[in-house]
C-alpha positions in Angstrom: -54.6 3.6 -1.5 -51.1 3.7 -4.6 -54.1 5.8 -6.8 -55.1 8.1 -4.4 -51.7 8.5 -2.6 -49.7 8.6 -6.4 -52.2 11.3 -7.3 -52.0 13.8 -4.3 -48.2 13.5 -4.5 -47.7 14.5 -8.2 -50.3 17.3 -7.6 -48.6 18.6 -4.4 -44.9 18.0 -6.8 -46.0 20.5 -9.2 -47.5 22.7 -6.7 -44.3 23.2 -4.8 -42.5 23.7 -8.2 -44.1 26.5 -9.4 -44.7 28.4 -6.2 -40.9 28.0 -5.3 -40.5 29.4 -9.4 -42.9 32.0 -8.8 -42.7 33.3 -5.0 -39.0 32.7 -4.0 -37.0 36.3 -5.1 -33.5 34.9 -7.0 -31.4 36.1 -4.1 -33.1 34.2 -1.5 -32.9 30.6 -3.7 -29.7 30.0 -1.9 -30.3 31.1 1.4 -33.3 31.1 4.1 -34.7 34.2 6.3 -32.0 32.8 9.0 -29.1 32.7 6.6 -28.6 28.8 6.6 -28.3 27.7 2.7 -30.9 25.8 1.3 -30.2 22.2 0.1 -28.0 21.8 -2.9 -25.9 25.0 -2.2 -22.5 25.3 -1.4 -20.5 27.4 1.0 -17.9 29.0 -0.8 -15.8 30.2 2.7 -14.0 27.6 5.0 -16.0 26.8 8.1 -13.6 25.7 11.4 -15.2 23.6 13.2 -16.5 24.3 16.5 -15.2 22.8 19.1 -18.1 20.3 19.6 -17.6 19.3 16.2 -13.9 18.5 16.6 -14.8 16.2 19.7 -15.0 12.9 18.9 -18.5 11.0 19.5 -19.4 9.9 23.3 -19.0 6.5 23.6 -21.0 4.2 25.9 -19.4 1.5 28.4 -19.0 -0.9 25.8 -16.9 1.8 23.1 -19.8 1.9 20.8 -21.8 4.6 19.7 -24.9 5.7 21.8 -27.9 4.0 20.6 -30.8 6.0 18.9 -32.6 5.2 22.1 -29.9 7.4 24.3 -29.4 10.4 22.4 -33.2 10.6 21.1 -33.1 14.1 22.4 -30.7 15.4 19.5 -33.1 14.3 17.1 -35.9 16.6 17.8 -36.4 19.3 15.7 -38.4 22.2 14.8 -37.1 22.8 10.9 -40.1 22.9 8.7 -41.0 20.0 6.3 -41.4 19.3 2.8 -42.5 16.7 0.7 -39.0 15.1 0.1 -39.0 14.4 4.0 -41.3 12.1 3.3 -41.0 9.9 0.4 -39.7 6.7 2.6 -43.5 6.8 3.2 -45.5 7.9 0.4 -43.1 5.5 -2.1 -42.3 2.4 0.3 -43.5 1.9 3.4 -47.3 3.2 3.0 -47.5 0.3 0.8 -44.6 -2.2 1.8 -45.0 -1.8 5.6 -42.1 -1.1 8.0 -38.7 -2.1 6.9 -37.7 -5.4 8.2 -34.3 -4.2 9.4 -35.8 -1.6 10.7 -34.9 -1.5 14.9 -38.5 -1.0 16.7 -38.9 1.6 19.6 -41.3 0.3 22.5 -40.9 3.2 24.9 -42.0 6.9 24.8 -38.7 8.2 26.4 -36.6 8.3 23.1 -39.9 10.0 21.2 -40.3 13.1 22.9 -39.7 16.3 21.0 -40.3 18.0 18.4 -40.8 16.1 14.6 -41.4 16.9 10.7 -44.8 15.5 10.0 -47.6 14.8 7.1 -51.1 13.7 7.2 -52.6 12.5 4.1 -56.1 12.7 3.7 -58.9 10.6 1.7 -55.5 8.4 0.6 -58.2 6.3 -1.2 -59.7 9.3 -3.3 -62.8 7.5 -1.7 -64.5 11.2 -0.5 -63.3 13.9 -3.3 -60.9 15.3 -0.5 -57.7 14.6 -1.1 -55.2 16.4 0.8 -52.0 16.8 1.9 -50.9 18.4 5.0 -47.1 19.7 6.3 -47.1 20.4 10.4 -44.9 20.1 13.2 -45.7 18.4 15.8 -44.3 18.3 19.4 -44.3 15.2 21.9 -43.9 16.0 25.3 -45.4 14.2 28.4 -45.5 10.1 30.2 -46.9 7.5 28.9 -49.5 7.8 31.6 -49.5 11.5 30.4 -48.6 12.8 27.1 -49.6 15.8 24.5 -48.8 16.5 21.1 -48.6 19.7 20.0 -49.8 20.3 16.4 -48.0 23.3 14.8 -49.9 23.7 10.8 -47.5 24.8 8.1 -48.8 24.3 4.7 -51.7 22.5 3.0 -52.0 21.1 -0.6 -55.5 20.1 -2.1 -55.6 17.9 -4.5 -58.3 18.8 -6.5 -58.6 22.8 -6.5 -54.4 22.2 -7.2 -53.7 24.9 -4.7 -51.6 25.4 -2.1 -52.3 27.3 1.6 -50.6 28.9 4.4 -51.4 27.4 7.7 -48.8 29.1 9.4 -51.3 32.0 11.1 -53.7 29.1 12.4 -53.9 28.1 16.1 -51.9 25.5 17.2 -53.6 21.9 17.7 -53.3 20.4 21.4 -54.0 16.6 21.8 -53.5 14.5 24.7 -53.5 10.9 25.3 -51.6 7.6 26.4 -48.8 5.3 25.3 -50.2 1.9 24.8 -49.0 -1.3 23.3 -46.1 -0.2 21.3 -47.7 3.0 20.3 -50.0 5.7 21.7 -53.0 7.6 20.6 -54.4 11.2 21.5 -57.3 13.3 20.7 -58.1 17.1 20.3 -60.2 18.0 17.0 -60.4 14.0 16.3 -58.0 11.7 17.4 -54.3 10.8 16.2 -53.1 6.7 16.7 -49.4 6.2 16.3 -49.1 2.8 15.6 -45.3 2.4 15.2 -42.1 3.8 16.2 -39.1 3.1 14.8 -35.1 3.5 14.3 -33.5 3.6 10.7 -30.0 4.8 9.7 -29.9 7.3 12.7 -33.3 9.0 12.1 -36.7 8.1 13.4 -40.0 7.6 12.2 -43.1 7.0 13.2 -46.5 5.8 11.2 -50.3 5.7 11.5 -53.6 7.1 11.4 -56.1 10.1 11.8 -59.7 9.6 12.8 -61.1 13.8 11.9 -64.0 15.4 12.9 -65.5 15.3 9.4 -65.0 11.5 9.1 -62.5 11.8 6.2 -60.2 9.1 7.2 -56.4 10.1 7.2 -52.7 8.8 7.3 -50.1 10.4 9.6 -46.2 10.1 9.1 -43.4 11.2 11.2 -39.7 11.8 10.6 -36.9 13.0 12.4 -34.3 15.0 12.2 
Protein backbone atom coordinates (compact mmCIF):
# COMPACT_ATOMS: atom_id res chain seq x y z
CA UNK A 1 0.00 0.00 0.00
CA UNK A 2 3.32 3.09 1.14
CA UNK A 3 4.57 2.15 -2.86
CA UNK A 4 1.49 2.55 -4.43
CA UNK A 5 -0.02 5.33 -2.18
CA UNK A 6 3.78 7.31 -2.18
CA UNK A 7 3.62 7.12 -5.94
CA UNK A 8 0.13 8.51 -6.82
CA UNK A 9 0.73 11.31 -4.34
CA UNK A 10 4.06 12.63 -5.87
CA UNK A 11 2.44 12.24 -9.36
CA UNK A 12 -0.80 14.03 -8.36
CA UNK A 13 2.05 16.87 -6.32
CA UNK A 14 3.46 17.69 -9.58
CA UNK A 15 0.35 17.59 -11.40
CA UNK A 16 -1.26 20.29 -9.23
CA UNK A 17 2.01 22.30 -9.52
CA UNK A 18 2.16 22.84 -12.91
CA UNK A 19 -1.48 23.23 -13.77
CA UNK A 20 -1.78 25.92 -10.94
CA UNK A 21 1.70 27.49 -12.88
CA UNK A 22 0.13 27.13 -16.09
CA UNK A 23 -3.81 27.74 -15.88
CA UNK A 24 -4.21 30.23 -12.90
CA UNK A 25 -3.96 33.99 -14.67
CA UNK A 26 -1.35 36.13 -12.11
CA UNK A 27 -4.24 38.26 -10.84
CA UNK A 28 -6.38 35.44 -9.70
CA UNK A 29 -3.21 33.68 -7.61
CA UNK A 30 -4.41 35.66 -4.66
CA UNK A 31 -7.89 35.61 -4.88
CA UNK A 32 -10.88 32.93 -5.93
CA UNK A 33 -13.97 33.53 -8.36
CA UNK A 34 -15.83 34.60 -4.95
CA UNK A 35 -13.24 37.00 -3.84
CA UNK A 36 -12.03 35.02 -0.63
CA UNK A 37 -7.95 34.97 -0.79
CA UNK A 38 -6.33 31.89 -1.30
CA UNK A 39 -4.10 30.42 1.39
CA UNK A 40 -0.97 32.10 2.16
CA UNK A 41 -2.31 35.64 1.25
CA UNK A 42 -2.74 38.50 3.34
CA UNK A 43 -5.40 41.15 3.62
CA UNK A 44 -3.90 44.31 3.58
CA UNK A 45 -7.38 46.35 4.92
CA UNK A 46 -8.62 45.98 8.58
CA UNK A 47 -11.57 43.65 8.93
CA UNK A 48 -14.14 44.53 12.13
CA UNK A 49 -15.36 41.86 13.17
CA UNK A 50 -18.90 41.00 12.89
CA UNK A 51 -20.79 40.84 15.53
CA UNK A 52 -20.88 37.00 15.79
CA UNK A 53 -17.27 37.10 15.81
CA UNK A 54 -17.06 39.48 18.81
CA UNK A 55 -19.41 37.11 20.86
CA UNK A 56 -17.78 35.01 22.97
CA UNK A 57 -18.20 31.03 22.43
CA UNK A 58 -21.59 29.35 23.77
CA UNK A 59 -20.84 27.50 26.66
CA UNK A 60 -22.59 24.35 27.78
CA UNK A 61 -24.02 23.75 31.49
CA UNK A 62 -20.83 22.87 32.82
CA UNK A 63 -18.77 26.40 31.25
CA UNK A 64 -16.93 24.39 28.79
CA UNK A 65 -16.89 24.52 25.26
CA UNK A 66 -19.52 22.55 23.14
CA UNK A 67 -18.19 19.22 22.26
CA UNK A 68 -17.48 18.36 18.53
CA UNK A 69 -20.51 16.14 18.92
CA UNK A 70 -22.96 19.40 19.66
CA UNK A 71 -21.92 21.83 17.18
CA UNK A 72 -21.15 19.04 14.31
CA UNK A 73 -23.35 21.18 12.14
CA UNK A 74 -20.69 24.06 11.79
CA UNK A 75 -18.42 21.73 10.45
CA UNK A 76 -20.05 20.80 7.28
CA UNK A 77 -18.87 22.29 4.41
CA UNK A 78 -18.99 22.56 0.70
CA UNK A 79 -15.34 24.28 -0.09
CA UNK A 80 -13.56 22.21 -2.64
CA UNK A 81 -10.60 19.91 -1.67
CA UNK A 82 -7.06 19.48 -2.44
CA UNK A 83 -4.47 17.26 -1.73
CA UNK A 84 -3.03 19.10 1.39
CA UNK A 85 -6.56 18.33 2.95
CA UNK A 86 -5.51 15.22 3.16
CA UNK A 87 -2.14 14.40 4.11
CA UNK A 88 -3.17 13.26 7.89
CA UNK A 89 -4.15 10.28 5.68
CA UNK A 90 -2.02 9.63 2.84
CA UNK A 91 1.32 10.32 5.38
CA UNK A 92 0.02 8.86 8.84
CA UNK A 93 -2.89 7.27 9.42
CA UNK A 94 -3.34 5.12 6.05
CA UNK A 95 -0.38 3.36 7.45
CA UNK A 96 -0.37 4.10 11.34
CA UNK A 97 -4.15 3.65 11.90
CA UNK A 98 -6.32 6.11 13.81
CA UNK A 99 -4.57 8.33 16.32
CA UNK A 100 -4.83 7.02 19.72
CA UNK A 101 -5.93 10.28 21.26
CA UNK A 102 -8.09 10.54 18.80
CA UNK A 103 -12.01 10.94 20.46
CA UNK A 104 -14.19 8.23 18.45
CA UNK A 105 -17.75 9.20 17.10
CA UNK A 106 -20.41 6.29 17.43
CA UNK A 107 -23.49 8.14 16.32
CA UNK A 108 -24.57 9.54 12.79
CA UNK A 109 -26.14 12.74 14.27
CA UNK A 110 -22.73 14.78 14.53
CA UNK A 111 -21.82 13.40 10.75
CA UNK A 112 -24.34 14.82 8.66
CA UNK A 113 -23.38 17.34 6.11
CA UNK A 114 -21.42 18.12 3.74
CA UNK A 115 -17.31 16.96 3.79
CA UNK A 116 -13.98 17.36 1.67
CA UNK A 117 -13.26 13.84 0.48
CA UNK A 118 -10.62 11.55 -1.55
CA UNK A 119 -10.69 8.05 -2.82
CA UNK A 120 -7.60 6.41 -3.72
CA UNK A 121 -7.66 3.85 -6.17
CA UNK A 122 -5.49 0.49 -6.81
CA UNK A 123 -3.38 1.97 -3.49
CA UNK A 124 -1.39 -1.29 -4.06
CA UNK A 125 -0.43 -0.39 -7.82
CA UNK A 126 -1.81 -4.10 -7.89
CA UNK A 127 -4.16 -3.36 -11.29
CA UNK A 128 -2.08 -0.49 -13.36
CA UNK A 129 -4.89 2.01 -12.20
CA UNK A 130 -3.80 4.19 -9.87
CA UNK A 131 -5.82 7.09 -9.17
CA UNK A 132 -6.63 9.69 -7.24
CA UNK A 133 -9.91 11.27 -6.80
CA UNK A 134 -11.15 14.93 -5.16
CA UNK A 135 -15.27 14.94 -4.45
CA UNK A 136 -17.57 16.25 -2.09
CA UNK A 137 -19.65 14.43 -0.56
CA UNK A 138 -22.91 15.10 1.44
CA UNK A 139 -24.42 13.00 4.38
CA UNK A 140 -27.88 13.48 5.05
CA UNK A 141 -30.49 10.88 6.44
CA UNK A 142 -31.02 8.19 9.88
CA UNK A 143 -29.22 5.63 10.64
CA UNK A 144 -32.14 3.54 9.58
CA UNK A 145 -32.05 5.86 6.50
CA UNK A 146 -29.14 7.64 5.09
CA UNK A 147 -27.65 8.92 1.55
CA UNK A 148 -24.49 10.31 0.49
CA UNK A 149 -24.33 12.50 -2.01
CA UNK A 150 -21.21 12.23 -4.34
CA UNK A 151 -20.38 15.65 -5.92
CA UNK A 152 -16.88 14.77 -8.44
CA UNK A 153 -14.39 17.56 -8.59
CA UNK A 154 -11.12 16.54 -9.99
CA UNK A 155 -9.32 13.30 -10.89
CA UNK A 156 -5.48 12.56 -11.19
CA UNK A 157 -4.16 9.33 -13.00
CA UNK A 158 -1.29 8.12 -12.02
CA UNK A 159 0.11 6.74 -14.94
CA UNK A 160 -1.14 8.96 -18.11
CA UNK A 161 0.19 11.94 -15.32
CA UNK A 162 -2.90 13.88 -16.13
CA UNK A 163 -5.24 15.62 -14.56
CA UNK A 164 -9.39 15.90 -15.27
CA UNK A 165 -12.34 17.90 -14.65
CA UNK A 166 -15.18 16.10 -13.06
CA UNK A 167 -16.97 18.97 -12.25
CA UNK A 168 -19.71 18.65 -15.34
CA UNK A 169 -20.35 14.86 -14.36
CA UNK A 170 -23.60 13.74 -12.67
CA UNK A 171 -23.74 13.64 -9.21
CA UNK A 172 -23.37 10.07 -7.33
CA UNK A 173 -26.45 9.08 -5.04
CA UNK A 174 -25.77 6.18 -2.56
CA UNK A 175 -27.93 5.03 0.15
CA UNK A 176 -27.42 2.81 3.05
CA UNK A 177 -27.32 2.17 6.96
CA UNK A 178 -25.32 3.10 10.07
CA UNK A 179 -24.02 -0.04 11.56
CA UNK A 180 -21.58 -0.82 14.28
CA UNK A 181 -19.65 2.25 14.59
CA UNK A 182 -19.77 3.11 10.95
CA UNK A 183 -22.14 2.80 7.96
CA UNK A 184 -21.98 1.60 4.43
CA UNK A 185 -24.04 2.59 1.16
CA UNK A 186 -24.15 1.70 -2.39
CA UNK A 187 -24.90 3.39 -5.77
CA UNK A 188 -22.28 2.58 -8.62
CA UNK A 189 -20.49 0.06 -6.03
CA UNK A 190 -20.60 0.44 -2.52
CA UNK A 191 -18.82 2.92 0.02
CA UNK A 192 -18.02 1.37 3.90
CA UNK A 193 -17.03 4.06 6.43
CA UNK A 194 -15.42 2.23 8.90
CA UNK A 195 -14.45 5.08 11.41
CA UNK A 196 -15.48 8.31 12.56
CA UNK A 197 -13.63 10.44 14.51
CA UNK A 198 -12.90 13.85 16.41
CA UNK A 199 -9.35 15.52 16.26
CA UNK A 200 -8.27 19.15 17.19
CA UNK A 201 -11.89 20.41 16.26
CA UNK A 202 -12.16 18.77 12.83
CA UNK A 203 -13.47 15.51 11.79
CA UNK A 204 -12.56 12.71 9.87
CA UNK A 205 -13.64 9.81 8.72
CA UNK A 206 -11.74 6.53 6.97
CA UNK A 207 -12.46 3.40 4.83
CA UNK A 208 -13.09 1.75 1.75
CA UNK A 209 -14.66 1.52 -1.79
CA UNK A 210 -15.87 -1.75 -3.38
CA UNK A 211 -16.32 -0.18 -7.54
CA UNK A 212 -18.07 -1.61 -10.21
CA UNK A 213 -14.84 -2.59 -12.06
CA UNK A 214 -13.43 -4.45 -9.08
CA UNK A 215 -10.50 -2.03 -8.63
CA UNK A 216 -10.40 -1.90 -4.97
CA UNK A 217 -10.32 1.72 -3.33
CA UNK A 218 -9.55 3.77 -0.15
CA UNK A 219 -11.98 6.62 0.96
CA UNK A 220 -11.00 9.57 3.40
CA UNK A 221 -13.03 12.22 4.84
CA UNK A 222 -12.18 15.60 6.40
CA UNK A 223 -13.94 18.44 7.76
CA UNK A 224 -14.09 21.68 7.83
Amino acid sequence: MKKGLIVALIAANVIMLVVGVFTIPPNLLSVDAKGTPAPGTEQTVPITPSPEEQTPPATTESGGVPSPEETGASLSTEKRPDLEDFLWYTEDVAYDGVPSDANIIDNIDPLTGGWKAIIIYDPNDEYDAGAMEFLNIALAGTAESLSLTLDWYQIFWANEGERFDETDMEDGVFSGKWENGGLWASGAGTIRLTQFYEKNGKQYAIGTMDTPDGIPALVALVRP
